[in-house]
GUDREN-959324 format. One record per residue: x, y, z of N, C-alpha, C in turn; residue number from 0; residue in one letter. Coordinates in nm, 3 decimals. Each point is the difference from the previous one (the first is absolute). Layout:
<recs>
n_x n_y n_z ca_x ca_y ca_z c_x c_y c_z nr rest
X Y Z X Y Z X Y Z NUM A $
...
</recs>
This chain:
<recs>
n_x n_y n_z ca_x ca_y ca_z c_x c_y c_z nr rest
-2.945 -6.127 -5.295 -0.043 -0.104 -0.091 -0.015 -0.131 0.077 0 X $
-0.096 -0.075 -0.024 -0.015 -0.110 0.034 0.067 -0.147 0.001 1 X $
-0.004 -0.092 0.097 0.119 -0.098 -0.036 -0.074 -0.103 -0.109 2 X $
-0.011 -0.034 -0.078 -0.019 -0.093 -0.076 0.055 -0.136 -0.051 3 X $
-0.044 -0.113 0.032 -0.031 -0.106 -0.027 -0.062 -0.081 -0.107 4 X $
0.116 -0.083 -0.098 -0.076 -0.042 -0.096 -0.034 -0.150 0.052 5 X $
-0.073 -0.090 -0.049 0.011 -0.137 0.065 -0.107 -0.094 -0.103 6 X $
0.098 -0.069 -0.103 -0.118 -0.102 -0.114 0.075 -0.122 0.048 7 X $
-0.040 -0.109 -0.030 0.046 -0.132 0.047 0.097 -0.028 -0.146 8 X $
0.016 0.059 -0.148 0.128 0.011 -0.049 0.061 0.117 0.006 9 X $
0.159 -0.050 0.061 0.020 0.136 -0.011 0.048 0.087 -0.109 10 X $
-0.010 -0.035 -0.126 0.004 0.052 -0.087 -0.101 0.110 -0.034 11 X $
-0.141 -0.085 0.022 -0.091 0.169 0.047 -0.017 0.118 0.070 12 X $
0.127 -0.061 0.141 -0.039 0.064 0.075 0.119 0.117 -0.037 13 X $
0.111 -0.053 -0.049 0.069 0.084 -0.070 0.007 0.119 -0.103 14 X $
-0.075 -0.069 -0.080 -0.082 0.096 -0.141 -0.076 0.100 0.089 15 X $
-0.079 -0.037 0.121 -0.080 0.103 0.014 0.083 0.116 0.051 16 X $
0.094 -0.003 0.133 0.127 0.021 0.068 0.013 0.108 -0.145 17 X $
0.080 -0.051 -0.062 0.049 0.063 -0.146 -0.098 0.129 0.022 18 X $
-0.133 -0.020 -0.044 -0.036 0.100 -0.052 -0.066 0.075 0.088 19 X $
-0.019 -0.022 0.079 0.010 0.057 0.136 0.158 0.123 0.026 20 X $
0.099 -0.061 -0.055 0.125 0.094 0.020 -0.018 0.085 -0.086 21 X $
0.019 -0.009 -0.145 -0.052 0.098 -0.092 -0.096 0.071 0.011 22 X $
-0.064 0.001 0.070 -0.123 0.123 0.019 0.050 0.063 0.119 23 X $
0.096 -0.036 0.067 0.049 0.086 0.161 -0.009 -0.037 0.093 24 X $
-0.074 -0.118 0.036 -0.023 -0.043 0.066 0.163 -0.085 0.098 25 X $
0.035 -0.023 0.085 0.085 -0.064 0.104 -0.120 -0.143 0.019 26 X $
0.064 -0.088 -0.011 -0.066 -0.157 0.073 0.139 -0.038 0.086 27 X $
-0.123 -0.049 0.146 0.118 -0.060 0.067 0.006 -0.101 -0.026 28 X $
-0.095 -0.134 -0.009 0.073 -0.162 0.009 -0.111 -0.050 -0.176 29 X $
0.087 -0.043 -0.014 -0.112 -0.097 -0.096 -0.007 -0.156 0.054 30 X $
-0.101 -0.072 0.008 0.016 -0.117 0.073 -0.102 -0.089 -0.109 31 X $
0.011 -0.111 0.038 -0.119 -0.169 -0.044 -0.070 -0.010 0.080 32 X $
0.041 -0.013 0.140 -0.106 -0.061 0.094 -0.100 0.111 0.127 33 X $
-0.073 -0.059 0.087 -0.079 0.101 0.079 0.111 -0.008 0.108 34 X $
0.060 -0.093 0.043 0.089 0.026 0.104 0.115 0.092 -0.038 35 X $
0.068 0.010 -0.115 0.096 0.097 0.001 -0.039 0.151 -0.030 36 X $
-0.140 0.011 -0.034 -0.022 0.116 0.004 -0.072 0.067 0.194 37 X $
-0.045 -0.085 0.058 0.002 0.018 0.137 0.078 0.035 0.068 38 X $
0.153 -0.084 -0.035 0.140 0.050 0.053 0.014 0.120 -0.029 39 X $
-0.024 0.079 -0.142 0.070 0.088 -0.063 -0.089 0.193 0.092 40 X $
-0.207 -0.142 0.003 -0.027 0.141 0.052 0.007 0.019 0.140 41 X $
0.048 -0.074 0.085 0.032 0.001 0.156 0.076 0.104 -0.009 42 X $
0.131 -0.011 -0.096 0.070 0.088 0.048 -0.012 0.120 -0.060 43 X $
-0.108 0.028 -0.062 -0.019 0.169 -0.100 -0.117 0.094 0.162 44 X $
-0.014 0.086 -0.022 -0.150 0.049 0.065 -0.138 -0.018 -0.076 45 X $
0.037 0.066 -0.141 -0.109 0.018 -0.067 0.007 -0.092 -0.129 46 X $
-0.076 0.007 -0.123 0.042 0.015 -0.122 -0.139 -0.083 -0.099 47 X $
0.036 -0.045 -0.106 -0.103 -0.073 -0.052 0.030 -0.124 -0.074 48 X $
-0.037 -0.078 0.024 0.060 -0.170 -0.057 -0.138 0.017 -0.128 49 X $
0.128 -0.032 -0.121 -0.083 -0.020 -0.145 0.017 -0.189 -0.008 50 X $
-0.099 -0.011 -0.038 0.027 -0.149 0.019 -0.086 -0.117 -0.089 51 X $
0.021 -0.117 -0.063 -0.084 -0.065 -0.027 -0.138 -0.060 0.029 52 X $
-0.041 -0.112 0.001 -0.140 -0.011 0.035 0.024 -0.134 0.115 53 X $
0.119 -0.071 -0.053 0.051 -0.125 0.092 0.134 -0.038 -0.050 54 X $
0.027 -0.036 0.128 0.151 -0.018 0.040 0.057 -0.139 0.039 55 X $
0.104 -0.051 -0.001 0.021 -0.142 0.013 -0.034 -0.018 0.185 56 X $
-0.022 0.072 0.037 -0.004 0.015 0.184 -0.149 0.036 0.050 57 X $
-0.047 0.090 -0.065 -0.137 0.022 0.053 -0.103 0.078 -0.168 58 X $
-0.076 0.063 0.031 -0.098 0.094 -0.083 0.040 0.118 0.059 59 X $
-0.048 0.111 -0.059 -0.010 0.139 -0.030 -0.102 0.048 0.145 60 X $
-0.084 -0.111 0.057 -0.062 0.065 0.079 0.074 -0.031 0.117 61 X $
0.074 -0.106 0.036 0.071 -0.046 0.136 0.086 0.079 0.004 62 X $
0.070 0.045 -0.117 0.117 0.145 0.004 -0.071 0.097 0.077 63 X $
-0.101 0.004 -0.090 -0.039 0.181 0.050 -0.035 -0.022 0.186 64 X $
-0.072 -0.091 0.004 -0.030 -0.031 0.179 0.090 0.010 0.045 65 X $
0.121 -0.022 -0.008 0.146 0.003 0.089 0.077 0.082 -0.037 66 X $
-0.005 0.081 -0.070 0.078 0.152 -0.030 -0.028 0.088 0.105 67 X $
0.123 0.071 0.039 -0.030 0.097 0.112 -0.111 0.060 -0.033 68 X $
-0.063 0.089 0.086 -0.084 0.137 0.006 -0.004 0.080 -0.127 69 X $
0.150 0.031 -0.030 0.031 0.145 -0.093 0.010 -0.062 -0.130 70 X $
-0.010 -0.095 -0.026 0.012 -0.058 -0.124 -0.127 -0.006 -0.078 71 X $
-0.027 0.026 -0.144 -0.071 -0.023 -0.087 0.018 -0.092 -0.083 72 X $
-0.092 -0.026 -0.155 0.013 -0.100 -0.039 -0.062 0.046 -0.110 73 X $
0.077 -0.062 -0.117 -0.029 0.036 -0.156 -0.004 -0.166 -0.028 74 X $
-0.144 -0.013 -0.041 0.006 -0.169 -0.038 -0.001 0.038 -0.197 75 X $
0.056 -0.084 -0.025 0.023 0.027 -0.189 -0.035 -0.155 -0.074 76 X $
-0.117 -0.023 0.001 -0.053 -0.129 -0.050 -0.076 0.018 -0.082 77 X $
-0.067 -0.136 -0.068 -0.119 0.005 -0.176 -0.164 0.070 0.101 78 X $
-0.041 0.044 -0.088 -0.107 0.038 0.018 -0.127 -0.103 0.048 79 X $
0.009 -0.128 -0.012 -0.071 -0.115 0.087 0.095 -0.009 0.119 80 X $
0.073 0.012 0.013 0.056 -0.008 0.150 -0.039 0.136 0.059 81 X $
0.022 0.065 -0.012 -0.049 0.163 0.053 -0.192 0.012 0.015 82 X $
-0.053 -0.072 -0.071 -0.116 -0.006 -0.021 -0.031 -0.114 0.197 83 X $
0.075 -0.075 -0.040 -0.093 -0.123 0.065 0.037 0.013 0.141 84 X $
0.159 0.044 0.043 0.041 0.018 0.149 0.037 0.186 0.006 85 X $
-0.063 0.054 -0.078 0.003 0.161 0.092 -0.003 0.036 0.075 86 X $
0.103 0.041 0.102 0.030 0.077 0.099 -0.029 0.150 0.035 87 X $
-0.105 0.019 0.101 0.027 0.154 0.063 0.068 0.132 -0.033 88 X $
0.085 -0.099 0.092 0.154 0.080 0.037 0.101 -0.007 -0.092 89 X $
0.012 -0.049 -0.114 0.093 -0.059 -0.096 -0.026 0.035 -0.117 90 X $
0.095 0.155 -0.061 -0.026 0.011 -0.124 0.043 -0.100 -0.083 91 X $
-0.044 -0.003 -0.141 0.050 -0.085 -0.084 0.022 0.048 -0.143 92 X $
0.049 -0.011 -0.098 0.024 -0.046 -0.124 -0.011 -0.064 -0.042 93 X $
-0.117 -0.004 -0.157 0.020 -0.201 -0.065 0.084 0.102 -0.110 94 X $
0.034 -0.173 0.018 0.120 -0.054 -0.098 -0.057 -0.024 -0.155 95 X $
-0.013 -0.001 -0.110 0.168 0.060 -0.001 0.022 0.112 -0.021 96 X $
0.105 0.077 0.097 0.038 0.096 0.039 0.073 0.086 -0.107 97 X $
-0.122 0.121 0.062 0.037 0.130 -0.107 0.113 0.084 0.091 98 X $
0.077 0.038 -0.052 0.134 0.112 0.075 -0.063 0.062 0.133 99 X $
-0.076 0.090 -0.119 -0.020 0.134 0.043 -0.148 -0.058 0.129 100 X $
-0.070 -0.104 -0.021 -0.050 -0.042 0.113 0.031 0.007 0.185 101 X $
0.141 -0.090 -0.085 0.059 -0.049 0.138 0.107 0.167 0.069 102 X $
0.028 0.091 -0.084 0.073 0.083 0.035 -0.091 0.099 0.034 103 X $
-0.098 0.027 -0.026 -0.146 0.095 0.075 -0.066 -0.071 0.099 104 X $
-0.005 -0.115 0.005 -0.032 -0.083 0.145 0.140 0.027 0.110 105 X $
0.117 -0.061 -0.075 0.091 0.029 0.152 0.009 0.185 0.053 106 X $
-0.048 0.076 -0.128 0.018 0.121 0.054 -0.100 0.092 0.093 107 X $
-0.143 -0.101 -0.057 -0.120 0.017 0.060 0.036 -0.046 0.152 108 X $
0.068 -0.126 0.028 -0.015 -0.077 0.119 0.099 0.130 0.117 109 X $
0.161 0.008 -0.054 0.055 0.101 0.078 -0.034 0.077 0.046 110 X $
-0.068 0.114 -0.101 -0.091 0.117 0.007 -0.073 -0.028 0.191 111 X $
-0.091 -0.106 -0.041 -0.110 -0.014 0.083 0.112 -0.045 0.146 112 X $
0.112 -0.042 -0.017 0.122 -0.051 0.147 0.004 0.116 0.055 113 X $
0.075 0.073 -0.098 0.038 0.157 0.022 -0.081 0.084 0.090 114 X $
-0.141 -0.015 -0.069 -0.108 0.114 0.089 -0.042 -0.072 0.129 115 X $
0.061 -0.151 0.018 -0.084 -0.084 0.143 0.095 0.062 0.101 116 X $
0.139 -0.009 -0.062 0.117 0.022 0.075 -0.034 0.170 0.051 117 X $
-0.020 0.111 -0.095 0.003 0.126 0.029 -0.120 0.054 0.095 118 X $
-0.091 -0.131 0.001 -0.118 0.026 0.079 0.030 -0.051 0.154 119 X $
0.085 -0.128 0.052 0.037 -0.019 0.064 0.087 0.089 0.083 120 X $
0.060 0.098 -0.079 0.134 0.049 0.060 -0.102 0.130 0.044 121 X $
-0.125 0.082 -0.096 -0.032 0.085 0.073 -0.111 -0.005 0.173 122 X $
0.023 -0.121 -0.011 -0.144 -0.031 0.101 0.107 0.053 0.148 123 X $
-0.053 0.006 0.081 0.067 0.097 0.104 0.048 -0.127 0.075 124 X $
0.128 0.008 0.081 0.027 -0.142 0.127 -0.060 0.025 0.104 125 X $
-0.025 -0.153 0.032 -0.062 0.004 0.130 0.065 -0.067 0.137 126 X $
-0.043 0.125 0.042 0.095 -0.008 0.177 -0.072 -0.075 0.057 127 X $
0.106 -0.048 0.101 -0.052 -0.099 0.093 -0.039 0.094 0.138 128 X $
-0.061 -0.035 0.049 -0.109 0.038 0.086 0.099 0.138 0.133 129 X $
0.142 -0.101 0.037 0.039 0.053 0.078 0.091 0.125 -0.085 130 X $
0.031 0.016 -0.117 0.033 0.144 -0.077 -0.121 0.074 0.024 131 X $
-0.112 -0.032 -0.070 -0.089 0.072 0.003 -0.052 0.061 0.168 132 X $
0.035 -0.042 0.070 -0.029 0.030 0.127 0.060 0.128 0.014 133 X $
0.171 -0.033 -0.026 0.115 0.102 0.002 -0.072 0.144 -0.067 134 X $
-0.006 -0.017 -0.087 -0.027 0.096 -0.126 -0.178 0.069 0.107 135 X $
-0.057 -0.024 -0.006 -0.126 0.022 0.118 -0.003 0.058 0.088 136 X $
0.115 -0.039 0.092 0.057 0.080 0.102 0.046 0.142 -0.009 137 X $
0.054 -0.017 -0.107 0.117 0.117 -0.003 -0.136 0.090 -0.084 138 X $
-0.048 -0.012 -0.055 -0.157 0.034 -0.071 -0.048 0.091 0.108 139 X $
-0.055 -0.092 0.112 -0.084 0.042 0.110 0.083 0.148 0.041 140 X $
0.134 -0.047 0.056 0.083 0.106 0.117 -0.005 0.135 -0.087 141 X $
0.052 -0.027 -0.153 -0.043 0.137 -0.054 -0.115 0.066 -0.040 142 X $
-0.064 -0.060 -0.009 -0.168 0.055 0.027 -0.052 0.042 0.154 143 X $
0.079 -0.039 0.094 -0.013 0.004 0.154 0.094 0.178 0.032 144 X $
0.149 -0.040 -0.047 0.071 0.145 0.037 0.010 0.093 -0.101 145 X $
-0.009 -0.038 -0.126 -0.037 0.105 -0.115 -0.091 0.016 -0.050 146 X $
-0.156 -0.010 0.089 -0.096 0.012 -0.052 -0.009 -0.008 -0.162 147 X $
0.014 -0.098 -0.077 0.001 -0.067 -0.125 -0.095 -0.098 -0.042 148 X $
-0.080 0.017 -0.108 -0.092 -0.110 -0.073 0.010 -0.094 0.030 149 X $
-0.002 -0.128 -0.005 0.033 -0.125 -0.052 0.073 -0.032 -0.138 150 X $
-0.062 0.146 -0.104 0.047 -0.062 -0.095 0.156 0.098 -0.014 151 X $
-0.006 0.131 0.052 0.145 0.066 0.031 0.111 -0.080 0.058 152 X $
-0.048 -0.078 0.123 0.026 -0.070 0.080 0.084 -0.126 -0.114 153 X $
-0.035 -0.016 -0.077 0.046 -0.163 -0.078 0.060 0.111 -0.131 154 X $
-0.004 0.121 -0.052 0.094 0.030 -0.098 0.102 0.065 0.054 155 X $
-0.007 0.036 0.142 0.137 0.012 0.055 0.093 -0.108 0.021 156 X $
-0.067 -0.095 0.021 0.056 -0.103 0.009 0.050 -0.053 -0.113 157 X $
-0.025 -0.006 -0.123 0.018 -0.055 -0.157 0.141 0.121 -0.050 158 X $
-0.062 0.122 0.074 0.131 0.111 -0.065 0.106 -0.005 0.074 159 X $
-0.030 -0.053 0.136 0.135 -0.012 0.089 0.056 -0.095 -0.062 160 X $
-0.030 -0.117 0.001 0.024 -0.120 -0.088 0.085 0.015 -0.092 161 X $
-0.050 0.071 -0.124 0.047 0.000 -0.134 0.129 0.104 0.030 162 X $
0.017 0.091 0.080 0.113 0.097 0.020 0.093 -0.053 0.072 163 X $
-0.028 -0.102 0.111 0.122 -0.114 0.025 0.078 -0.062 -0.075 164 X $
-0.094 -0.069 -0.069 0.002 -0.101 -0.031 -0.024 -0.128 0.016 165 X $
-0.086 -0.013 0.118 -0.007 -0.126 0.069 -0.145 -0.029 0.027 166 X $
-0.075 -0.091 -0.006 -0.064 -0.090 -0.033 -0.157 0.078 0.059 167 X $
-0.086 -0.013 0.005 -0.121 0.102 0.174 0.056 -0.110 0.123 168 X $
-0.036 -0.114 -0.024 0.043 -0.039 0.161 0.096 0.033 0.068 169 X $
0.113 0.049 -0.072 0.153 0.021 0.067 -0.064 0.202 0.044 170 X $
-0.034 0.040 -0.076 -0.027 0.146 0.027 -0.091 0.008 0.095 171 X $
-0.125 -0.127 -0.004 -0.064 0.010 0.114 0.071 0.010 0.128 172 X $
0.032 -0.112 -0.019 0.126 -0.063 0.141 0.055 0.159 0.047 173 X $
0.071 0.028 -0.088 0.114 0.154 0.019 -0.146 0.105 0.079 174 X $
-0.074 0.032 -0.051 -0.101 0.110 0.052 -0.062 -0.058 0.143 175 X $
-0.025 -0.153 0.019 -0.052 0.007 0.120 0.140 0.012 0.091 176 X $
0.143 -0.080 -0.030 0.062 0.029 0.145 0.085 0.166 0.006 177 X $
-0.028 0.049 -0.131 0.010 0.207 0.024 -0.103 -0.019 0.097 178 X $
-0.145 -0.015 0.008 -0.089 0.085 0.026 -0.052 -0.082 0.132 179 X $
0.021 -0.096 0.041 0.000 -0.065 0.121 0.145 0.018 0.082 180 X $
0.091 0.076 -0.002 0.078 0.020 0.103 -0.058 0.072 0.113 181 X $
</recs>
């Protein structure tokens, strides 16, 4: 679940929202007034989504969003002439005045969409730096050289040696060239 951030310049709104935000399941980490204490709050999160007013006693809704980390999103919840006149891109929104079930299918819509950036990230493959990949190459070549092996035999021996170690291909590389270079 996502870290969440409420932030209206009273905090009595920002509370009510907080509120109902808990009753639906939701966890909020900070509720705040200003753009600087919600900056503090998202420095120290990774991810999450700041729900927030339209202006703040410190800045606007757009100087927030410019200085929010990377992983952070943004639920702006303002009247429908404000949403009209400074619409943002990148910045879902809600006008006000705010229906429940709006704002609780938007934050679930917004997670949803964290969730699959995050699961897409994690499947994308790592990338070695030049001198692993060298390693891993080597040890490629020699068994295609003394076990007359594919390239591609050559690299799932390597992935099954790997996985039956336990240890990483570069470390198995490493292990097969100084076996096979003595």
């Amino acid at each position: 679940m996502s870290n969440l951030i409420v932030v209206f310049p009273k905090l009595d709104n920002a509370k009510n929202i907080r509120n109902l935000l808990v009753r639906h399941g939701y966890s909020v980490a900070a509720v705040c007034t200003t753009g600087a204490q919600v900056l503090n709050h998202a420095n120290e999160l990774n991810d999450g989504i700041v729900i927030c007013g339209y202006r703040f006693s410190d800045m606007i809704y757009t100087e927030l969003y410019d200085n929010l980390p990377p992983d952070f999103e943004m639920l702006l919840l303002a009247s429908p002439t404000i949403l009209s006149e400074y619409g943002e891109k990148n910045i879902i929104s809600v006008a006000m005045p705010l229906k429940v079930n709006d704002l609780i299918s938007t934050v679930n819509m917004m997670e949803y969409r964290i969730s699959r950036s995050k699961k897409k990230l994690k499947a994308k493959p790592r990338q070695r730096d030049p001198k692993e990949a060298a390693v891993i190459e080597e040890a490629k070549r020699l068994l295609m050289e003394r076990n007359h092996l594919t390239e591609e035999d050559a690299h799932r021996y390597l992935q099954k040696s790997s996985m039956d170690s336990g240890t990483n291909m570069v470390e198995t590389a490493q292990m097969i060239l100084s076996m096979m270079n003595r």
